[in-house]
PLY file of the C-alpha trace (Angstrom):
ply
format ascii 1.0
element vertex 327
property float x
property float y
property float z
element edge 326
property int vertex1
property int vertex2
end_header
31.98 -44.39 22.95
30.31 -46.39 19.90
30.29 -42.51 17.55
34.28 -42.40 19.22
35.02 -45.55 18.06
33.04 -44.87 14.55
34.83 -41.69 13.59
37.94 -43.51 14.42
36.83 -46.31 11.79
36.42 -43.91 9.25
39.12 -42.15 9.25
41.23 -45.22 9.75
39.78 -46.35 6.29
40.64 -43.35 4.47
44.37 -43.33 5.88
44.65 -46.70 4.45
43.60 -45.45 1.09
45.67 -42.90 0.68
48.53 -44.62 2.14
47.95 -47.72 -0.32
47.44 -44.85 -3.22
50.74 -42.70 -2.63
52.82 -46.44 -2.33
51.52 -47.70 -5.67
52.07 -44.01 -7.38
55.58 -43.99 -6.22
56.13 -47.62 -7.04
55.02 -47.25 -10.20
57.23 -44.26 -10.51
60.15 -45.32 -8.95
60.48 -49.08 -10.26
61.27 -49.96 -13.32
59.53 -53.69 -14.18
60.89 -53.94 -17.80
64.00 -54.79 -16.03
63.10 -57.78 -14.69
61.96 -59.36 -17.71
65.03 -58.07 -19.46
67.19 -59.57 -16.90
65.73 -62.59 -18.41
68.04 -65.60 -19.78
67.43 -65.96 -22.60
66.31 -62.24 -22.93
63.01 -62.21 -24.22
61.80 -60.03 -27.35
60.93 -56.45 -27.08
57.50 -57.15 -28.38
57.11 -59.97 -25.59
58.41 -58.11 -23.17
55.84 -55.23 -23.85
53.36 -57.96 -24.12
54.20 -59.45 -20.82
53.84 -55.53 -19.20
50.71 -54.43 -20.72
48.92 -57.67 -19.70
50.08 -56.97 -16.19
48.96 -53.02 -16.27
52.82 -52.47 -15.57
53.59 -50.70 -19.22
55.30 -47.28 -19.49
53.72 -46.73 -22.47
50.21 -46.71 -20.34
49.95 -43.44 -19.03
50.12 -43.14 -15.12
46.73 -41.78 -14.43
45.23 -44.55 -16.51
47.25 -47.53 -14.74
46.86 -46.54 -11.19
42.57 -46.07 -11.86
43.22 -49.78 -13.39
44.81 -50.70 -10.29
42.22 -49.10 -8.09
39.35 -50.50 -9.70
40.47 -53.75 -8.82
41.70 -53.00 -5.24
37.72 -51.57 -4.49
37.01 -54.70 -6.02
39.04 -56.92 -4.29
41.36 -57.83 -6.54
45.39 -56.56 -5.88
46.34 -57.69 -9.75
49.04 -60.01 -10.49
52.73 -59.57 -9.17
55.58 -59.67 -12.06
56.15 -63.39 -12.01
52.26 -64.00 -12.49
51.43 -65.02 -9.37
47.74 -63.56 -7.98
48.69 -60.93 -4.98
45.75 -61.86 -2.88
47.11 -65.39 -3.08
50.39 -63.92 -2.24
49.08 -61.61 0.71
46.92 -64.39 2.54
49.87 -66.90 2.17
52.99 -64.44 3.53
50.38 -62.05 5.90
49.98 -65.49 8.19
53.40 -65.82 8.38
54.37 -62.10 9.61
50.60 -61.77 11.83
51.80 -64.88 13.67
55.25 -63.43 14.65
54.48 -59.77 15.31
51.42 -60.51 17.23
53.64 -63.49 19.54
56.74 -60.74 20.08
53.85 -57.96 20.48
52.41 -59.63 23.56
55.22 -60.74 25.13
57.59 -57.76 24.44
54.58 -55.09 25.66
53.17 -57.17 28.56
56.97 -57.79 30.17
57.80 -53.97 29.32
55.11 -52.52 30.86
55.57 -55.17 33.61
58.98 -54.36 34.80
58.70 -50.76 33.77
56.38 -50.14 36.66
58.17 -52.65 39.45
61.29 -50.58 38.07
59.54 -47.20 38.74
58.20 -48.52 42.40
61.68 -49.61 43.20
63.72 -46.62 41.71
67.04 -46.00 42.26
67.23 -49.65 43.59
69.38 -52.40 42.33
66.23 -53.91 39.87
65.62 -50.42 38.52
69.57 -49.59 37.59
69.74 -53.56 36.26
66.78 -53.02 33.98
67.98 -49.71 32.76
71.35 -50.72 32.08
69.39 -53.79 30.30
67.20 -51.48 27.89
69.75 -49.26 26.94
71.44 -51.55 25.79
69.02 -53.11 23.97
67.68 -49.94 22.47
71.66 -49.16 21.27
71.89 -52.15 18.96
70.12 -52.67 15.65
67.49 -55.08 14.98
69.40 -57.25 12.63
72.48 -57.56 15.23
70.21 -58.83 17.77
68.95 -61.31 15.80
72.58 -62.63 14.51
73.62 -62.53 18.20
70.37 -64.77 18.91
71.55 -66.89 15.98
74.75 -67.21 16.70
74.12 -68.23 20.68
71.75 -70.50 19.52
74.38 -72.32 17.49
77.27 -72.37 20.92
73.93 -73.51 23.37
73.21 -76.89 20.16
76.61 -77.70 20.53
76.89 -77.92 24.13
73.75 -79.59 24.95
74.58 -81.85 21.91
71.46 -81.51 20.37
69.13 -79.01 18.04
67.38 -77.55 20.58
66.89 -73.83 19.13
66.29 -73.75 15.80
67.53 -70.61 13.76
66.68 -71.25 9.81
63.16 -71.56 8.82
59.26 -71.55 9.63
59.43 -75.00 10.24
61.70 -78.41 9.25
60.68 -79.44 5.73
59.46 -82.81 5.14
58.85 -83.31 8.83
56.12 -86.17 9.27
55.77 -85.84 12.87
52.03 -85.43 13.61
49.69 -82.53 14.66
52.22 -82.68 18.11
55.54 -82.88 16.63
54.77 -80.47 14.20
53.53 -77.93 16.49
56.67 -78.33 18.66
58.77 -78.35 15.49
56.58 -74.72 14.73
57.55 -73.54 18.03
61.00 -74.87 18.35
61.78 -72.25 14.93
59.18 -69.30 16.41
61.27 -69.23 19.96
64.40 -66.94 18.63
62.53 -64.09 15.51
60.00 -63.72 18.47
62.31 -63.52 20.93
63.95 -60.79 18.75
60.80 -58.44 18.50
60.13 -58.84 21.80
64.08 -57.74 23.15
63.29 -54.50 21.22
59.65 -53.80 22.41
60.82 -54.82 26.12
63.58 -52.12 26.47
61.03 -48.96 24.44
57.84 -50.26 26.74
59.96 -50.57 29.83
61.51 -46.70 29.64
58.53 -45.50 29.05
56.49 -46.82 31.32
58.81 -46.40 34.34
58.40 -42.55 33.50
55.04 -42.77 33.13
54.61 -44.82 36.30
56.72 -41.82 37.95
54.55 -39.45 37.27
51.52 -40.61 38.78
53.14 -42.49 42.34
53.31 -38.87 44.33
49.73 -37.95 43.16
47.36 -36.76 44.79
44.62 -39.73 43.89
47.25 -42.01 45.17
47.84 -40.89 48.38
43.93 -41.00 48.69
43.56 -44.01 47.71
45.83 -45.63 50.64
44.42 -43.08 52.99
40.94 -44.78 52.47
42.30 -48.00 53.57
43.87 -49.49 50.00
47.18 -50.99 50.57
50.62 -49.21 48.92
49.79 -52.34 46.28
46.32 -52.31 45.64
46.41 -48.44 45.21
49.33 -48.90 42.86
47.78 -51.64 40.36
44.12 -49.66 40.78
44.82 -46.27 40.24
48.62 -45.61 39.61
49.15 -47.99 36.95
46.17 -47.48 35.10
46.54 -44.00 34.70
50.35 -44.65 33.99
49.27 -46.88 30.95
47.04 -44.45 28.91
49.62 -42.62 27.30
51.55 -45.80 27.00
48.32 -47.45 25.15
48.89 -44.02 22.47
52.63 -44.91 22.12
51.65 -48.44 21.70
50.15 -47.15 17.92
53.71 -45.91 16.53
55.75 -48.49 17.85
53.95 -51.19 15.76
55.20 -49.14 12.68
58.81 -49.86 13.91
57.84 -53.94 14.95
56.75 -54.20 11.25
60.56 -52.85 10.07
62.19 -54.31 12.37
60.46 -57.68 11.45
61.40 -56.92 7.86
65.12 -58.14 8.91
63.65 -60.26 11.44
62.51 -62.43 8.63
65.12 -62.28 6.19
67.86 -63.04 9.05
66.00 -66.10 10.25
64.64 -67.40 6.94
60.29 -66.57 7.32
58.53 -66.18 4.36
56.35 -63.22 5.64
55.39 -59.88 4.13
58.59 -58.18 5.81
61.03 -60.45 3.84
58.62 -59.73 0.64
58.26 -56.58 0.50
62.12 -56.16 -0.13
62.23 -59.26 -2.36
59.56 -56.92 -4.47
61.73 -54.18 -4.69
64.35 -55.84 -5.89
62.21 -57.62 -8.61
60.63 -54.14 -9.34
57.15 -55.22 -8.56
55.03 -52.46 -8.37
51.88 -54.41 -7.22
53.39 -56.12 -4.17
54.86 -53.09 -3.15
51.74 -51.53 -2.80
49.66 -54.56 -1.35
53.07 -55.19 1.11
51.89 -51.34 1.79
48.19 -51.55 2.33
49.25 -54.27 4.54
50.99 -52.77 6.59
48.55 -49.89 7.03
45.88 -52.20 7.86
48.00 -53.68 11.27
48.81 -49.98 11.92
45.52 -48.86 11.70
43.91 -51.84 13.49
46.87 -51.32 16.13
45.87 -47.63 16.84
42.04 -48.44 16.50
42.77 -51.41 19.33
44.81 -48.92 21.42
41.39 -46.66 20.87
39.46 -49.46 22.53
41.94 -49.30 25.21
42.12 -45.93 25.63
38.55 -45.71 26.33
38.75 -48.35 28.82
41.06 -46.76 30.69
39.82 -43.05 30.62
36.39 -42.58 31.35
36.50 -39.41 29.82
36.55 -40.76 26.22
33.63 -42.87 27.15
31.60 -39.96 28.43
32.78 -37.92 25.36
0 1
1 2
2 3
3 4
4 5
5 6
6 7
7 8
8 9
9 10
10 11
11 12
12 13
13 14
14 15
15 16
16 17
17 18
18 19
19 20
20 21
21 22
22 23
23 24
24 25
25 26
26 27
27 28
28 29
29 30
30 31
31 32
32 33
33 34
34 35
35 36
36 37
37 38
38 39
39 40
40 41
41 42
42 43
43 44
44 45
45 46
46 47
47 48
48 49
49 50
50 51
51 52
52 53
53 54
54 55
55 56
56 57
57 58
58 59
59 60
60 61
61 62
62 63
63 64
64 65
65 66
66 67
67 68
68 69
69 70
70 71
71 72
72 73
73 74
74 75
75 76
76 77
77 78
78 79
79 80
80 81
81 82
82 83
83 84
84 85
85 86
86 87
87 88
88 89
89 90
90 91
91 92
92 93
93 94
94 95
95 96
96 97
97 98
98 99
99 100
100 101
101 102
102 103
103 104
104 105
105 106
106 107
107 108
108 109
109 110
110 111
111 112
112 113
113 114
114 115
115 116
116 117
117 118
118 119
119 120
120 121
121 122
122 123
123 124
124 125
125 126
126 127
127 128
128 129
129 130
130 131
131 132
132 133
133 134
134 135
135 136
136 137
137 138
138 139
139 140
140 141
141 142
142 143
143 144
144 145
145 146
146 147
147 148
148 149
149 150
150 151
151 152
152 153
153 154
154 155
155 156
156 157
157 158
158 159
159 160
160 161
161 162
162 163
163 164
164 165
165 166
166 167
167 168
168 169
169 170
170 171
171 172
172 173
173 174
174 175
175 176
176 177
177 178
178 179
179 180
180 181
181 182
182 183
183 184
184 185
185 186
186 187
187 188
188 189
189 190
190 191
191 192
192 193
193 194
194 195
195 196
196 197
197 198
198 199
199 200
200 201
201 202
202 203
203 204
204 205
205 206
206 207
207 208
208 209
209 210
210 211
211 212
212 213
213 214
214 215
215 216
216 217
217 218
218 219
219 220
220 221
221 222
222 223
223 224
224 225
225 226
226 227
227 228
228 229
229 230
230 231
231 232
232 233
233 234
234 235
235 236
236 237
237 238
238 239
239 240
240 241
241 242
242 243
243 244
244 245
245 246
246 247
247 248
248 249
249 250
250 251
251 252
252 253
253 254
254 255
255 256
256 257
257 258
258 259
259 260
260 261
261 262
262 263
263 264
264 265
265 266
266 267
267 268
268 269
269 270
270 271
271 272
272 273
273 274
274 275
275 276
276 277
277 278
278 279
279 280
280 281
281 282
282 283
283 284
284 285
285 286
286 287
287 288
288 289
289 290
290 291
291 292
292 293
293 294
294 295
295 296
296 297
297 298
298 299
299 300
300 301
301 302
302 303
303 304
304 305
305 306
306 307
307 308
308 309
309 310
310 311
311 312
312 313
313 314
314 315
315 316
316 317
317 318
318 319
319 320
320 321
321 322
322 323
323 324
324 325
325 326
């Protein structure tokens, strides 16, 4: 398991460098920083703008070969460069990264563990009155976009203040500015503004996780294993927690890997419709501003959750089929 789970490292790494590599090339292609500075009021010089883009390794007039090995160098060495305003990326990354770990890895938990929770019940009781409700439930879910569901969220959060009379949900923010509550109040006050972006992620993980698990669960309740199982003396719901649902949730641990590539989009909007300063609402700040460096860091990012994602859903995997193990 320990060479399985080495390979996997490796090759993890080198995804993550060639997905941080082909972002910054096309970045650098695609964008166009001189606009941003000559957006500028009052519009600076051509020689300070040129200036300003050489001493940021953004210049045109630098061939493209010669900036990206500039950029690379100091990505090996640590260092992500400066974005287009100044500001140090690392700086940027550790600040915004916090922001976006802390809500993906809330709505990941609870979204997955209640999917895969009611996608097996739903499975055991199919064709039942739970198993059409949480259909009907994660269809719909699964029809509307991300960015609806979170304006819905807002905007029921705004009818439930008014008729309780008080801010109870909070829909704006990270947290209240200025709040001088203590270590308590501020957690609360945290809380009180995670409750709805997390509910958000979690709505859409809940209806993928609970589809495909109630297949999956499908699948392995007739076996063969199964049937052994409670002929050995297990009851219908020991067998079904021991045997059927662990083999049910090893190809749901694989499809755990690319739906964290579609939590990180869909927290993009997540965090510009609710006001978080995370990498999601960044990265298309940077695009806008044409900045090439926090594109790609926004990028490498993003690769790194992936990667760590599918490397913990290796860990998993192996866990769950001793196969991998022996392998």
């Amino acid at each position: 398991m320990g060479k399985f789970l080495v390979r996997r490292l490796l090759n993890y790494a080198i995804l993550i460098f060639l997905a941080s590599s082909f972002a910054y090339l096309l970045a650098a292609t695609a964008l166009e920083p001189r606009a941003y500075f000559e957006q500028k009021q009052p519009t600076p010089s051509e020689e300070a703008i040129q200036q300003q883009l050489t001493a940021l390794n953004l210049s045109s007039e630098t061939p493209l070969a010669e900036r990206y090995y500039t950029w690379a160098s100091g990505v090996f060495a640590g260092d992500f460069g400066q974005t287009i305003k100044g500001e140090s990326v690392n700086e940027a990354v550790a600040r915004k990264a916090g922001v976006t770990i802390r809500l993906i890895v809330a709505g990941t938990l609870i979204g997955c563990t209640v999917g895969i929770a009611i996608g097996a019940y739903a499975a055991v009781k199919q064709y039942r009155k739970f198993d059409k409700a949480s259909t009907w439930v994660a269809f719909t879910v699964l029809a509307i976009p991300t960015v609806v569901i979170a304006v819905t969220l807002q905007t029921t959060a705004v009818w439930i203040n008014d008729a309780v009379g008080w801010q109870m949900l909070e829909y704006g923010g990270e947290y209240t500015a200025g709040l001088d509550a203590g270590f308590w109040g501020s957690l609360a006050d945290r809380l009180q503004h995670a409750i709805l972006p997390t509910l958000t992620l979690a709505l859409t993980l809940f209806a993928a996780f609970s589809r495909y698990q109630r297949n999956m669960m499908l699948d392995v309740l007739g076996s063969d294993f199964v049937r052994t199982a409670m002929a050995k003396g297990l009851t219908r719901r020991a067998a079904l927690l021991k045997h059927a649902l662990r083999t049910a949730m090893i190809p749901t641990i694989t499809y755990f890997t690319f739906t964290f590539g579609v939590l990180l989009a869909g927290a993009t909007f997540t965090e510009k419709v609710f006001g978080w300063h995370g990498m999601g609402a960044w990265v298309v700040d940077s695009i806008v501003d044409n900045d090439v460096h926090a594109v790609a860091a926004v990028t490498c990012f993003m690769a790194v959750c992936v990667m760590a994602a599918s490397f913990l859903s290796d860990i998993l995997y192996a866990w769950l089929d001793p196969r991998v193990r022996v392998g």
